[in-house]
C-alpha positions in Angstrom: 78.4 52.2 75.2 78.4 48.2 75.9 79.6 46.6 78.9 83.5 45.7 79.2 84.0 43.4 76.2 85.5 39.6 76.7 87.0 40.0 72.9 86.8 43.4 71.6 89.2 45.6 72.5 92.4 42.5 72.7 94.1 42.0 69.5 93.4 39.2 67.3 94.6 37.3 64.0 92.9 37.8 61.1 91.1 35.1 60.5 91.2 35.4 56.8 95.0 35.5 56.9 96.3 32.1 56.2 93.8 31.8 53.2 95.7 34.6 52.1 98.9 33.9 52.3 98.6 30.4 51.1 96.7 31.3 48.1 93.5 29.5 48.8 91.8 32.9 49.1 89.7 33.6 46.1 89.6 37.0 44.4 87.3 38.3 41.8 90.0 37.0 38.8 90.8 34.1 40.3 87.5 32.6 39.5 87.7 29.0 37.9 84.8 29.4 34.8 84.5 26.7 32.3 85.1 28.4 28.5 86.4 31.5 30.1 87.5 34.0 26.8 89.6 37.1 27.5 89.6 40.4 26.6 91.5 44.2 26.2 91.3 47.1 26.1 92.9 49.7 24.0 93.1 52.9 24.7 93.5 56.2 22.7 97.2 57.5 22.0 96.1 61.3 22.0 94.3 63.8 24.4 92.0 65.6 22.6 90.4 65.2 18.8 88.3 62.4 17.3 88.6 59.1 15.8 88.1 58.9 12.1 88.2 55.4 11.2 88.7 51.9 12.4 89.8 49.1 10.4 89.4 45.9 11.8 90.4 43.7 9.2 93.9 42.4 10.4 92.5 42.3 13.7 90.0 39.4 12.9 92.4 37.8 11.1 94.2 36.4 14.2 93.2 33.1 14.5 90.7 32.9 18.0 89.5 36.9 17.8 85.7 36.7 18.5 84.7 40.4 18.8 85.8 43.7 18.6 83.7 46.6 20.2 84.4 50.3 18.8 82.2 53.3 19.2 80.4 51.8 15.8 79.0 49.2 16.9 78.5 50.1 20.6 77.3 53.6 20.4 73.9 53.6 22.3 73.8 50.2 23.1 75.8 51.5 26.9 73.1 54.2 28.5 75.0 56.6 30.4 74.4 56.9 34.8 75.6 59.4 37.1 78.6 59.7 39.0 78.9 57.7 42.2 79.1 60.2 44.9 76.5 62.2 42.9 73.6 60.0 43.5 74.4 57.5 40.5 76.7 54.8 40.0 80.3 55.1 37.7 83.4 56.7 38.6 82.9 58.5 35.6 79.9 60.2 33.6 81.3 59.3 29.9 79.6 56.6 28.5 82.4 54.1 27.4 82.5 53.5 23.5 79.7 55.8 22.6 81.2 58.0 19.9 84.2 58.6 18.3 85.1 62.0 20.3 88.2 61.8 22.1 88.2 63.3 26.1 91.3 62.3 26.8 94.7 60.2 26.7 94.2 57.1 27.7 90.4 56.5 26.7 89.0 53.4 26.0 88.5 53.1 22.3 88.1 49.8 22.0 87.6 46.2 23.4 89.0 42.7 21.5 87.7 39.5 22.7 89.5 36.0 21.8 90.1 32.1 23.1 93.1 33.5 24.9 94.7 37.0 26.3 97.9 36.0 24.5 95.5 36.6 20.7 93.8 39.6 21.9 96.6 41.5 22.9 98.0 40.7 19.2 94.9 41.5 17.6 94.8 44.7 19.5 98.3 45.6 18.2 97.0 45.3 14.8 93.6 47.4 15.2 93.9 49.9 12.2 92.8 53.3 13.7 93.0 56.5 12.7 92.5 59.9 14.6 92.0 63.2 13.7 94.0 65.4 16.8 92.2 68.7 18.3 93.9 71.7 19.2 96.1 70.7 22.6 94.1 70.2 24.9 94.3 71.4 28.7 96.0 69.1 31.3 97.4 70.7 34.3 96.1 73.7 36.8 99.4 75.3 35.9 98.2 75.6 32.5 97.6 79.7 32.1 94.2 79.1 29.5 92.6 77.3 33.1 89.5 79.7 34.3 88.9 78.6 37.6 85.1 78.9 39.0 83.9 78.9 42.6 82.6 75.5 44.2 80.1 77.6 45.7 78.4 79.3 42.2 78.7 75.3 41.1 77.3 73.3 43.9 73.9 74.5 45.4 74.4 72.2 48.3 77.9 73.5 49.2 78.8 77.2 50.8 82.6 78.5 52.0 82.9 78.3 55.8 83.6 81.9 57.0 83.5 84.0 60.3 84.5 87.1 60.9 87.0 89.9 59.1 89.7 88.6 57.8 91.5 91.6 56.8 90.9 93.0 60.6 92.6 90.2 61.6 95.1 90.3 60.0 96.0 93.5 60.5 96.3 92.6 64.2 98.7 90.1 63.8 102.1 90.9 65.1 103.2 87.8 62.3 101.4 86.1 59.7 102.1 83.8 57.2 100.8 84.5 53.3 102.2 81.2 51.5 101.2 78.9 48.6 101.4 75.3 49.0 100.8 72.4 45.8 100.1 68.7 46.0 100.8 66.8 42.7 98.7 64.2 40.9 98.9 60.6 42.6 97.7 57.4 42.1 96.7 54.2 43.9 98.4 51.2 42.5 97.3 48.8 44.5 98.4 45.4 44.0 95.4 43.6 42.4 95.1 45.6 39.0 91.3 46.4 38.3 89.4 43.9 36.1 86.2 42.3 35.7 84.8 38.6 34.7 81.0 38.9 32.8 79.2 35.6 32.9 75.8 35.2 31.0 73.3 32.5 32.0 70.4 33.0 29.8 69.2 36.8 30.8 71.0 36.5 33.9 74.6 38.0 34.2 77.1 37.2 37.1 79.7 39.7 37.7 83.3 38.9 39.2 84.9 42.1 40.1 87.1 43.9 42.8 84.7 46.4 43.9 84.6 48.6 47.3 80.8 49.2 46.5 79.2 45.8 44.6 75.7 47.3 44.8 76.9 50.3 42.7 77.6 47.9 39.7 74.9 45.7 40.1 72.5 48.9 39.7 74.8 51.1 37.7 75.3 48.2 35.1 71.5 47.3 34.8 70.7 50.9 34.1 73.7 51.1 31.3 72.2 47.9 29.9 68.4 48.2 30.5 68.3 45.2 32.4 66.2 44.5 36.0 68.8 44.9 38.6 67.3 41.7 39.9 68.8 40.0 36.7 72.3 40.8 38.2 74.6 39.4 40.9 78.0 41.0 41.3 80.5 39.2 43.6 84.0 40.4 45.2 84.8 38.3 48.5 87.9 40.0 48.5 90.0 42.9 47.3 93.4 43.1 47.1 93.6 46.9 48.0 91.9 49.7 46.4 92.6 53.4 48.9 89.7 54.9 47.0 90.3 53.2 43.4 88.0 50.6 42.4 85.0 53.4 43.2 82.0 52.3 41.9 81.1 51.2 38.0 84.1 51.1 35.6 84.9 52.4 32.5 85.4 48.6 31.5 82.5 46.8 32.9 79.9 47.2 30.6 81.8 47.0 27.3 82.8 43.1 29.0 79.1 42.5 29.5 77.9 43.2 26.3 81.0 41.6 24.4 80.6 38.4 26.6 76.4 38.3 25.8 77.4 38.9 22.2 80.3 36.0 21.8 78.0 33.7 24.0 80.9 33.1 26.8 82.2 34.3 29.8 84.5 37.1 29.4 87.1 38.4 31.3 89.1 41.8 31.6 92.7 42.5 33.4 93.0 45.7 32.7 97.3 46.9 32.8 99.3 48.7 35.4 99.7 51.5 32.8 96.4 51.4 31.4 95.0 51.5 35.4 96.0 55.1 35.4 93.7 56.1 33.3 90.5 53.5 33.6 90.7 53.8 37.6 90.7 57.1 39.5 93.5 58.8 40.8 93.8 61.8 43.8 93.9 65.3 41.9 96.2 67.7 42.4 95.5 70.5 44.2 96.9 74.5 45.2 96.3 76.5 48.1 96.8 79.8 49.0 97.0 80.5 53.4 97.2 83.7 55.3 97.6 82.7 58.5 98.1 85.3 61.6 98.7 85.5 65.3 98.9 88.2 68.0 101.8 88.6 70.9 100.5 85.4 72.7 100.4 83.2 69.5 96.4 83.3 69.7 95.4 82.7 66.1 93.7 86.9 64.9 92.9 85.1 60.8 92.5 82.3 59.1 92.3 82.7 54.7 92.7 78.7 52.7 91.6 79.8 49.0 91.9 76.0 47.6 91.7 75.0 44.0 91.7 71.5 42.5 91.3 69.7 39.4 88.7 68.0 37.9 87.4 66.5 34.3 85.1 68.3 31.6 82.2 65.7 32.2 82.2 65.4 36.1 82.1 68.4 38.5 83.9 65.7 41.0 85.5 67.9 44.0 86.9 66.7 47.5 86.4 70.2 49.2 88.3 69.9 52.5 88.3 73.3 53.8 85.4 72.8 56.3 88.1 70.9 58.1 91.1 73.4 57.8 88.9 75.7 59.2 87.5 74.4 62.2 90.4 72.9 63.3 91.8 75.2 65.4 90.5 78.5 67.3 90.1 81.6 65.2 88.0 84.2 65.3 88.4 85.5 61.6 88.5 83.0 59.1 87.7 83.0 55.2 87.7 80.6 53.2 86.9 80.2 49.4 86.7 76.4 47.2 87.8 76.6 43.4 87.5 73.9 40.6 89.4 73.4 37.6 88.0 71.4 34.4 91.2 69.8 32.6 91.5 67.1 29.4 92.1 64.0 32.0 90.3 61.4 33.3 87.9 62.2 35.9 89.4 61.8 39.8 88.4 59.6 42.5 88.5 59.9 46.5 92.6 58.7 47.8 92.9 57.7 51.1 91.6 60.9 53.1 90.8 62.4 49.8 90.5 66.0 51.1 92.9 66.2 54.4 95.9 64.8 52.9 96.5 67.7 50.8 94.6 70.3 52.7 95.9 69.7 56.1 99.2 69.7 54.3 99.0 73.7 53.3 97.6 74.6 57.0 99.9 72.1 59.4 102.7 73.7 57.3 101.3 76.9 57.6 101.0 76.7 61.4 104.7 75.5 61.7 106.1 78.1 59.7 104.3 81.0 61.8 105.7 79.3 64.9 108.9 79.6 63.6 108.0 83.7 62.8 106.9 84.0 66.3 109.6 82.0 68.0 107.3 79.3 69.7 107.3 76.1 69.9 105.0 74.7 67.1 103.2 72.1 69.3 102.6 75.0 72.0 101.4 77.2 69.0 98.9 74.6 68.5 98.2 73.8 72.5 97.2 77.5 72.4 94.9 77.8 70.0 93.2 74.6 70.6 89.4 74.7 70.7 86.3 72.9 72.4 83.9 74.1 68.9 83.8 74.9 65.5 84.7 79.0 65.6 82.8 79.1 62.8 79.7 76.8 62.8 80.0 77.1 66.8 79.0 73.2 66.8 81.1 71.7 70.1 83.2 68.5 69.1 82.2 65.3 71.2 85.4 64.9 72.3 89.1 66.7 71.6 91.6 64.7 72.5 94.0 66.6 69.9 96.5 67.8 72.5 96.6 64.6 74.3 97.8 62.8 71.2 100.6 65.6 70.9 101.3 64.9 74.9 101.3 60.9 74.4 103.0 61.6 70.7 105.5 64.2 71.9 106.9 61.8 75.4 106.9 58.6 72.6 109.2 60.5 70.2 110.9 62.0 72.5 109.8 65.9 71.5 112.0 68.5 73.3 110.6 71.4 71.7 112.0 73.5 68.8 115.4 75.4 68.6 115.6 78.8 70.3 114.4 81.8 68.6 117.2 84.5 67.4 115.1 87.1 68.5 111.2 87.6 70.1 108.2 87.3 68.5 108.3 87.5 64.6 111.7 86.8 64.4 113.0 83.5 62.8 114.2 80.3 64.4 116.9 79.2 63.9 117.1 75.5 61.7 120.0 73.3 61.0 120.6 73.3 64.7 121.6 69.3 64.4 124.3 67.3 62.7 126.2 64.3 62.3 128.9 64.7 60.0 127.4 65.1 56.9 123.8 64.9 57.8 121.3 67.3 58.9 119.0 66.6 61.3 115.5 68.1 61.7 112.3 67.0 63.5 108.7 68.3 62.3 105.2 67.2 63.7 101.8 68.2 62.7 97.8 67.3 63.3 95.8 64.5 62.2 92.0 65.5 61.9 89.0 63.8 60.3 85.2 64.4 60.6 83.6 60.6 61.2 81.3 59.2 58.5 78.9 56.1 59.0 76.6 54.7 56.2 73.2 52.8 56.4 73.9 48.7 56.1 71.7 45.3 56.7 73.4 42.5 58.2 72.2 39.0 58.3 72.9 36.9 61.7 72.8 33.4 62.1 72.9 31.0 64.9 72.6 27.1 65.1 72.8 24.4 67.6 75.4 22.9 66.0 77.9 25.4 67.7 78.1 27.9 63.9 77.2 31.1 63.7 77.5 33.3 60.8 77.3 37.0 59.7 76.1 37.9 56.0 76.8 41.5 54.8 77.6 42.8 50.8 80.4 45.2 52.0 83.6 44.5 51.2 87.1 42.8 52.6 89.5 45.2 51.4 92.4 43.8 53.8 91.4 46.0 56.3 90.4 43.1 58.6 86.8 43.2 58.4 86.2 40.0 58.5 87.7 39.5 61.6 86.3 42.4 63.2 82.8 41.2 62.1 83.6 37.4 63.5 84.8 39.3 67.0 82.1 41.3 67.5 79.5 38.2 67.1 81.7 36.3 69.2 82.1 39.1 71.9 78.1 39.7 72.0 76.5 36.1 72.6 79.6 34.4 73.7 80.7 32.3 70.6 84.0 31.3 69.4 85.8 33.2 67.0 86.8 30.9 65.1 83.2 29.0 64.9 81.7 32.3 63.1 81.6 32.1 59.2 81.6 35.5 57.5 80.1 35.8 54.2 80.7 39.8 52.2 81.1 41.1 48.7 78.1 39.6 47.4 75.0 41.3 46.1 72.6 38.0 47.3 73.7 39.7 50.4 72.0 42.1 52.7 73.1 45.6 51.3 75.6 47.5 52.6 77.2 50.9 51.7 80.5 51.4 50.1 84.3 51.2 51.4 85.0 53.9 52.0 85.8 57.6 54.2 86.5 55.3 57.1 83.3 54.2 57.3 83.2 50.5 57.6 83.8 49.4 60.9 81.5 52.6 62.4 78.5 51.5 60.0 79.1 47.5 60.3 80.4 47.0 63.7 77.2 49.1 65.1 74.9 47.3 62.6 75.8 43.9 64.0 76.2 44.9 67.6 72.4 45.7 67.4 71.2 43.0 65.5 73.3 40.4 68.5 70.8 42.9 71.2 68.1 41.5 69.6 69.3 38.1 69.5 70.4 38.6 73.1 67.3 39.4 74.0 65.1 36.0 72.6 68.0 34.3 73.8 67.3 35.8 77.6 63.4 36.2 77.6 63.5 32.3 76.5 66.0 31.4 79.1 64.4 33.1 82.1 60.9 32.4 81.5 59.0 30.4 83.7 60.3 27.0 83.4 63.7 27.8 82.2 66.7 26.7 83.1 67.5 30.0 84.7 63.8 31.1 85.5 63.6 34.2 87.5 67.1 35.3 87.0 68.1 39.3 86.4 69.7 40.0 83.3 72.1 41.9 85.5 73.2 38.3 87.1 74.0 36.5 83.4 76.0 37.3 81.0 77.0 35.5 77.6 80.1 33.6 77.8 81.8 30.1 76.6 79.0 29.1 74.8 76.6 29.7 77.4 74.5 31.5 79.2 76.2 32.1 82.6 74.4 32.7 85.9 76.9 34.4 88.8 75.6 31.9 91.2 77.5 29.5 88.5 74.9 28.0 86.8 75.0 28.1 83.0 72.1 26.8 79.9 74.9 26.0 77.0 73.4 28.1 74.2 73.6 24.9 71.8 70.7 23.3 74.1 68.7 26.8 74.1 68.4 27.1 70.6 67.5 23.2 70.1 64.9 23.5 72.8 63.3 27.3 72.7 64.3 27.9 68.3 64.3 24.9 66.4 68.1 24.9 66.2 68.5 27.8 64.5 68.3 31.8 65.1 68.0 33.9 62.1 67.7 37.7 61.8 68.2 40.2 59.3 68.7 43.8 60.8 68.7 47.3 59.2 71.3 50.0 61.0 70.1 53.3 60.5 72.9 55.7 62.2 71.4 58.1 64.5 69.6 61.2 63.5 69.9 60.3 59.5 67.1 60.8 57.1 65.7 57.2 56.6 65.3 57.9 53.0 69.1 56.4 53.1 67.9 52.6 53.3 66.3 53.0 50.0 69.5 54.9 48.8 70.7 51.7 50.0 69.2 49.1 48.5 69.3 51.0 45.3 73.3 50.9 45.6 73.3 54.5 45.9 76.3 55.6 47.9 75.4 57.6 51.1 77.9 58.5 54.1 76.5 60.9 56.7 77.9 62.1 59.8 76.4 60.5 63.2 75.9 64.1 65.1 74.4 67.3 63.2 74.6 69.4 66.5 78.4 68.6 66.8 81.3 67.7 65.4 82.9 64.1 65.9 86.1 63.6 64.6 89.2 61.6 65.1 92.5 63.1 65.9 96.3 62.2 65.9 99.5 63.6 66.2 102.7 63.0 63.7 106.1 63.0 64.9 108.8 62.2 62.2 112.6 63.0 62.2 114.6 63.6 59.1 118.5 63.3 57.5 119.1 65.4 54.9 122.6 64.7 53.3 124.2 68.4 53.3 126.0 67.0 49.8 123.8 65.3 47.8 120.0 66.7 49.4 119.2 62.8 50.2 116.8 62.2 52.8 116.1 59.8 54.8 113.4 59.5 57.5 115.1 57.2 60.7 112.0 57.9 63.1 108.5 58.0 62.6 105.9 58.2 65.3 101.8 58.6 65.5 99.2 59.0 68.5 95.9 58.5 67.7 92.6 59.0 69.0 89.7 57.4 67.0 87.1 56.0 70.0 87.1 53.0 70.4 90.1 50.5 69.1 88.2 47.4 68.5 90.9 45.0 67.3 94.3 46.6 68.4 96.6 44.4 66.3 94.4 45.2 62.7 94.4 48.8 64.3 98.0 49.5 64.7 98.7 47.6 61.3 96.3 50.2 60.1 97.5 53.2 60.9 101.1 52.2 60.4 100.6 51.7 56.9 98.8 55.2 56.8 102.1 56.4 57.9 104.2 55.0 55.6 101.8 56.1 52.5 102.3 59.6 54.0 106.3 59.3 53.5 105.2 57.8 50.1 103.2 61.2 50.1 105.5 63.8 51.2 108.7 62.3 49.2 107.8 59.8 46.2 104.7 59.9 44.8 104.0 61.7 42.1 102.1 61.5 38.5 103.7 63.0 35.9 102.0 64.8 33.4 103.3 65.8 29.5 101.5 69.3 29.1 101.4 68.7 25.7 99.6 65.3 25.4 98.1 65.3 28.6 99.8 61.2 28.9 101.2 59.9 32.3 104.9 59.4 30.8 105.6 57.5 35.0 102.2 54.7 34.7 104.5 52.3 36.0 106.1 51.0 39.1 109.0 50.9 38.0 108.5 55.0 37.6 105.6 55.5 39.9 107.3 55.6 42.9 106.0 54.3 46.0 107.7 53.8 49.7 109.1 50.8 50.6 110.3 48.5 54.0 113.8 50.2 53.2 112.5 53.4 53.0 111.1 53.7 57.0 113.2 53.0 59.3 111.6 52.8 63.3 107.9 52.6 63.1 105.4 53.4 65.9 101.9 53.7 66.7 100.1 53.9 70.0 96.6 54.8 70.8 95.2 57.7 72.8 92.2 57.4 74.8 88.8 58.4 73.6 85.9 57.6 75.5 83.6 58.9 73.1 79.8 58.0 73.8 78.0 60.4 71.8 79.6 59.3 68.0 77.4 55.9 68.2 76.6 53.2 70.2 79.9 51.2 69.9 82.1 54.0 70.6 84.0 53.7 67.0 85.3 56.6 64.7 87.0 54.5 61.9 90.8 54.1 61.1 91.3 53.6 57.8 92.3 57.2 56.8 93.6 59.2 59.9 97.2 57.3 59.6 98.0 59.1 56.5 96.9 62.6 57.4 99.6 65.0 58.2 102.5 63.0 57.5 103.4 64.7 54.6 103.2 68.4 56.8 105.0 66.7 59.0 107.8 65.5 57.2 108.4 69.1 55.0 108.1 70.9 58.9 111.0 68.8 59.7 113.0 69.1 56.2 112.5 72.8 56.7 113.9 72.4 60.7 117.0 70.3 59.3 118.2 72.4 56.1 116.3 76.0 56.6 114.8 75.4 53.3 111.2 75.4 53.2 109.4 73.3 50.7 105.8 74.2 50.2 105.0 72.0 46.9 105.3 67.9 47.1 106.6 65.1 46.9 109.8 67.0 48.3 113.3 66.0 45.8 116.5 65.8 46.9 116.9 68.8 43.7 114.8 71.3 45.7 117.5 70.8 48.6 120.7 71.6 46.5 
């Protein structure tokens, strides 16, 4: 763990921010590029059958059309890659425009090309094509035809975590739970809509495109095209929010390419809110089944989550997240058991805490209701069956600050503990125990848990006399604040100014880095540069100490990095500016390859072949980040309205490296778990397998008006084991049982409990 830090650790601006807001910032579409054409997409009306012919006439005839791509003259011309978390590179195995078979609503059928969007939007309109519809396809996993198989018979890498006997335990249970829970299908909608610009310079192509993972298309795209990835450059300095869309290569990407090397022009893509439900990913729905039992003293006798999700014909894609649900808390009997579903829809992606938002959602409601069965308090139920280790893996966890959260949580929110029990244990207790006039009032919580993940990256560090420094990565600004973080943690190393450090990311002609994404960033990054400024630090030292130096003879205990300088405690100082002219030629530069501890090194050339690779730092234990969600309800006895007054969350995630980023962070986790628990939801028309909601004007998503107080705070966790920064990632754990949380305290206000989201004011009449 470093020393006490002069800048980590104290909140800071984002440095980025007033591009941002002023509109200077430049995202991937905002490129200026002389003779810039534009295209769209269209997409196919029906879910299942074939195309049986395209007429293109009328289409040409609107005056600036320069191409139309169809399956007939594409076909083969797009090679087809592997998914992204499978060791390839798209978000989705079909090969875009290939052949005239339809997988499902909302499939790109074809791409028109003109002088402006305005002309290929009409000559889109007027694309003749007939299809030829299938028998109805299958679109939901509450569709009776679905045969379900086990993850386990599908995956040879992946086994269902279970100890024990389950049916023993249960047995002994003096009350158990035996409940099915169901999450719906959601979707990202961030505000940037997905896109790409394709510019050709002779056999070189530059790609413009908001990407959390830039070497992904650079590779993915040369191997659909049969072009040397070295031929490619793919640039996104900034993203205007993704939360797991914008995955790897698009459906879209290639199609552009080729359309723009064909019409001799740049070409670019904006694809529509309504068409961005089904050309980027979305979060699938999911079902669980949990059996969950106690004995007398409320110690935990079995644990059963059977899970089931949904995926698409051509991609086994699956978020498994029981290995979570069932090391979370201490049981001595737990089975578990992973199924997957293959439906008529586009293929899923990773959403913000893919797995833990809906699993955690089945077993924090779970543990409330048995609380309520045995008459206990449901944050005592959890103090009692918290655990040091993994019951079943028996791995320790580096640290377990679980119950501290739920203490620092529980004083912030002002927790007095559930209503009294009608009876002892297995009895009911009693809800609706609040009101104001016509409103309910009911108060849940629930755990926040999520294993850490850190990635491979190279980072590029540069120092001059002339008082810059810069850092040079090809990860990705996402608007979580990395640029900042990155400029801070220079700064905070060898003593520089914040504001004098230029950060360059989103750029393949960078050092590689991994993709955004499972909270990975700042734990991959943050380390990488921290290491590469040790090594600076130490030419910096050896050169200042060495016989005739300016501070010759010195320990490295007595000088530390400071104001520009380096500063002796006897008050001397050698201004770095004057040791870099003198000892370096002006000018330090290092490029540095973080390899997290105790990872195979076969992930650098996963790496630099824009393969996606997250590991986690310990395989002898378990590091993970925890929090605690408090949230308080009004539910209108009248009309079943609710509102949500009081939110509150305590966190523990190592180190907090930039507390104002931080708190925005997790604060906005919070808020997408109301969004979670009350709004969102995709509609789905079992006949045609369309999104009839693939707006935002029906899509719905939480707003300012929709939260009222708001409050993070941070628990301690001094964990040195997870790496050498101390860092376990926020991106995700704000979101995490907010939705448990909030149906846990809907059940405490109305007695009604509602075990399949988003929760409607209908399923409270």
């Amino acid at each position: 763990m470093p020393s006490a830090s002069l800048i980590l650790g104290h909140p800071h601006r984002r440095i980025d921010g007033v591009a941002k807001v002023t509109g200077t910032a430049t995202f991937a579409l905002d490129e200026a590029i002389p003779r810039l054409a534009h295209a769209v997409v269209v997409t196919s009306p029906i879910g299942q059958g074939r195309i049986r012919s395209i007429d293109t006439r009328a289409a040409f005839g609107i005056d600036g059309v320069l191409e139309i791509l169809t399956w007939e003259n594409v076909g083969d011309a797009i090679r087809p890659v592997g998914h992204v978390l499978g060791g390839g590179y798209a978000n989705s195995t079909l090969c875009p425009l290939a052949s005239p078979v339809i997988h499902y609503a909302g499939q790109i059928v074809a791409l028109v090309a003109a002088h402006t969007r305005e002309a290929a939007q009409e000559a889109a309109a007027r694309l003749a094509i007939r299809y030829e519809t299938a028998a109805p396809g299958v679109y939901s996993l509450d569709d009776a035809r679905l045969a379900p198989r086990a993850l386990a018979d599908l995956k040879d890498d992946y086994a269902d975590p279970q100890v024990g006997d389950t049916l023993q335990g249960l047995a002994a249970s003096v009350a158990y739970v035996d409940a099915c829970y169901a999450t719906p299908i959601q979707h990202h909608n961030p505000i940037e809509l997905p896109g790409t610009t394709c510019v050709w310079e002779g056999d070189r192509l530059t790609v413009y495109e908001p990407t959390r993972f830039v070497g992904a298309v650079r590779h993915g795209l040369a191997a659909q095209l049969g072009i040397d990835a070295d031929h490619i450059r793919v640039i996104a300095r900034f993203i205007g929010g993704h939360f797991g869309s914008k995955l790897g290569l698009s459906q879209y990407t290639a199609p552009v390419a080729l359309a723009a090397r064909r019409i001799g022009r740049p070409l670019t893509l904006q694809i529509g809110r309504r068409d961005s439900f089904t050309v980027a990913t979305h979060r699938t729905e999911t079902r669980h089944r949990v059996q969950l039992g106690a004995d007398a003293r409320g110690h935990f006798t079995a644990l059963v989550h059977e899970a089931g999700a949904a995926t698409s014909r051509f991609d086994l894609f699956a978020m498994e997240g029981v290995d979570v649900t069932s090391a979370l808390y201490r049981c001595p009997n737990v089975r578990t058991r992973e199924h997957i579903a293959q439906v008529d829809r586009n293929t899923p992606g990773p959403m913000r805490a893919p797995p833990e938002v809906p699993y955690l959602f089945a077993l924090e409601s779970a543990v409330d209701e048995l609380a309520h069965r045995l008459g206990r308090d449901p944050i005592e139920l959890r103090r009692i069956n918290d655990t040091r280790r993994d019951t079943v893996s028996g791995k320790p966890f580096t640290t377990r600050p679980l119950m501290r959260c739920f203490d620092a949580g529980a004083a912030a929110f002002g927790w007095t503990g559930g209503p009294r029990a009608t009876g002892g244990p297995g009895a009911a207790l009693r809800p609706a125990a609040r009101r104001d006039g016509d409103w309910l009032i009911g108060r849940g919580c629930a755990s926040a848990a999520r294993p850490v993940k850190t990635a491979a990256a190279m980072v590029r560090v540069t120092l001059c006399a002339d008082g810059c420094a810069g850092v040079a990565t090809a990860h990705h600004e996402i608007g979580n604040g990395l640029t900042t973080l990155l400029a801070m943690t220079l700064a905070d190393r060898l003593g520089w100014r914040v504001d004098a450090v230029h950060v360059q990311l989103g750029d393949t002609a960078l050092p590689p880095a991994g993709l955004s994404g499972g909270s990975a960033t700042s734990t991959s990054l943050v380390n990488a540069l921290g290491q590469a400024c040790a090594q600076i630090r130490d030419r910096l030292l050896a050169a200042a100490t060495r016989d005739g130096g300016a501070l010759a003879g010195s320990t490295r205990d007595a000088l530390r990095f400071a104001d520009g300088a380096i500063r002796h405690a006897d008050g001397r100082a050698l201004p770095l500016a004057t040791l870099l002219a003198d000892a370096f030629g002006g000018r330090i530069d290092i490029t540095f390859t973080y390899l997290p501890a105790g990872a195979d090194a076969a992930l650098i050339g996963k790496l630099e072949r824009g393969i996606a690779q997250l590991s986690t730092p310990r395989r002898d234990k378990l590091a993970w980040a925890f929090g605690a969600q408090f949230v308080e309800v009004r539910v209108h006895a009248l009309t079943g309205q609710i509102r949500v007054p009081r939110m509150v969350g305590a966190f523990a995630a190592g180190r907090i490296l930039n507390p104002l980023a931080a708190r925005a962070q997790v604060e906005g986790g919070m808020v997408w778990g109301l969004g979670s628990a009350l709004l969102e939801c995709t509609d789905i028309d079992a006949r045609t397998g369309h999104y009839p909601n693939a707006s935002l004007g029906d899509y719905l998503v939480p707003c300012a008006a929709d939260v009222g107080e708001l409050s993070a705070l941070f628990v301690d966790d001094d964990d040195r084991e997870v790496n050498p920064e101390g860092v376990k990632g926020l991106g995700e754990i704000g979101i995490i049982g907010v939705n448990a949380a909030i149906a846990n305290a809907v059940f405490d206000a109305t007695g009604k409990r509602i075990r399949r989201l988003p929760i409607r004011c209908e399923d409270l009449l």
